[in-house]
C-alpha positions, 0 to 999 in steps of 0.5 A: 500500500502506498500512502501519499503524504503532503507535508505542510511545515514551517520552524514551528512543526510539520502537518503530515496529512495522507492524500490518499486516507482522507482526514488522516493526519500526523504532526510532529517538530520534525518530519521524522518525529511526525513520520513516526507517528504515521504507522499507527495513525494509518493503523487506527484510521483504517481500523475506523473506515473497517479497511483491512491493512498490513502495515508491514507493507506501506510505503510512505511517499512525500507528494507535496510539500508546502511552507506555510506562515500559519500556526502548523503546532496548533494545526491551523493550516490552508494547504490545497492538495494537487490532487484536490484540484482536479475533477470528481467522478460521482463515486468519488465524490459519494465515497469521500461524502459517505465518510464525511457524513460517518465521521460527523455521526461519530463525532456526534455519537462520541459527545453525546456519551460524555455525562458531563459535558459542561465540566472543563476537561484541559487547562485553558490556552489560547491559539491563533483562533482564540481560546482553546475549547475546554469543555466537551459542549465546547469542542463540539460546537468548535467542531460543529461550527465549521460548517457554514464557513467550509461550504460558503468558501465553496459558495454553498450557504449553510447552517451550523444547525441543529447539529452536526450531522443534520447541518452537514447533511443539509450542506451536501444536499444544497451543493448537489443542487448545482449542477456542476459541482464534480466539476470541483472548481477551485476558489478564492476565498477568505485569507487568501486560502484556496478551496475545492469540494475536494479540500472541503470534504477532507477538511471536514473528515480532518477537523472532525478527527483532530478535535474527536481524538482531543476530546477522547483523550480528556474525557478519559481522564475524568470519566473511564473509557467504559463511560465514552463511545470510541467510534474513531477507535483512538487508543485508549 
């Protein structure tokens, strides 16, 4: 099994993402350091999407790399995938949503099994968007609240309500009212970022999974991995 891999980097960090496991991601100081992590991360991905794989058997190909002027060790990043500009077929586009749709259900699903969703489960800090989300009712409306900002970079208008399953369905269906959407045209949109349905459909998948596995990991802490839904199947 190949892996393609884009690496978003600067003197802060790099952003490994895998081009060909949508939303999967490894950060590290150094691209060795976050290369390290990306067996496991591989592991865990394809455990979550019930693909079987023989890790003895990936290679790992950087594809892309990009400098960026962002926050890399927060994550905060607006790297568009070569690949992320070209045409959709409809099966790859309805692959790549089905997954998008799973990951918000999950995500959904893993929130709704914390008990105590306004206790603080980190130490506040702040990063280049502001406060960190402390409580898990924080980190899913964080999450959730994407929505309307993903699809209007694409110019689709939709809502951050009234959950994040219901609203993101909701997205795909005012998309696919336009009737060239695989053409997967590439936008200007808000700081200078570019963004396809492509990016839109990995980025979605991505912060889902980057703020589930933060939230899993501090719920452990107060309430038992027998108490929370692991639908990502982060370990324990």
């Amino acid at each position: 099994m190949e892996v393609r891999a884009i690496d978003e980097y600067n003197d802060g960090g790099h952003l490994v993402y895998f081009e060909n496991l949508a939303g999967a991601f490894v950060r590290g100081k150094t691209l060795e350091q976050a290369l390290g992590k990306a067996l496991k991360e591989i592991e865990l991905y394809s455990k979550w999407i019930g693909r079987k794989v023989d890790l003895n058997d990936c290679k790992i190909t950087i594809v892309q790399k990009k400098f960026s002027r962002l926050q890399i060790c927060d994550a905060d990043s607006d790297v568009i995938f070569d690949s992320e500009c070209l045409p959709l077929t409809a099966g790859q586009y309805e692959s790549l949503k089905e997954l998008a749709l799973k990951s918000a259900k999950d995500f959904l699903d893993m929130y709704n099994s914390i008990e105590n969703k306004d206790d603080a489960l980190i130490k506040p800090r702040k990063t280049f968007y502001g406060d960190v989300p402390v409580t898990a009712r924080q980190m899913y409306e964080h999450t959730k609240n994407v929505n309307s900002y993903y699809f209007g970079e694409i110019g689709v208008s939709a809502l951050n309500e009234p959950d994040i399953l219901t609203c993101r369905i909701e997205g795909f269906k005012r998309l696919e009212e336009q009737a060239d959407y695989l053409e997967n045209r590439v936008y200007d949109g808000s700081f200078d970022e570019k963004w396809s349905l492509r990016k839109v459909l990995r980025r979605f998948i991505w912060h889902d999974r980057i703020h589930a596995k933060a939230m899993y990991k501090a719920a452990l802490k107060i309430c038992g991995a027998s108490e929370i839904e692991n639908p990502f199947c982060f370990d324990k």
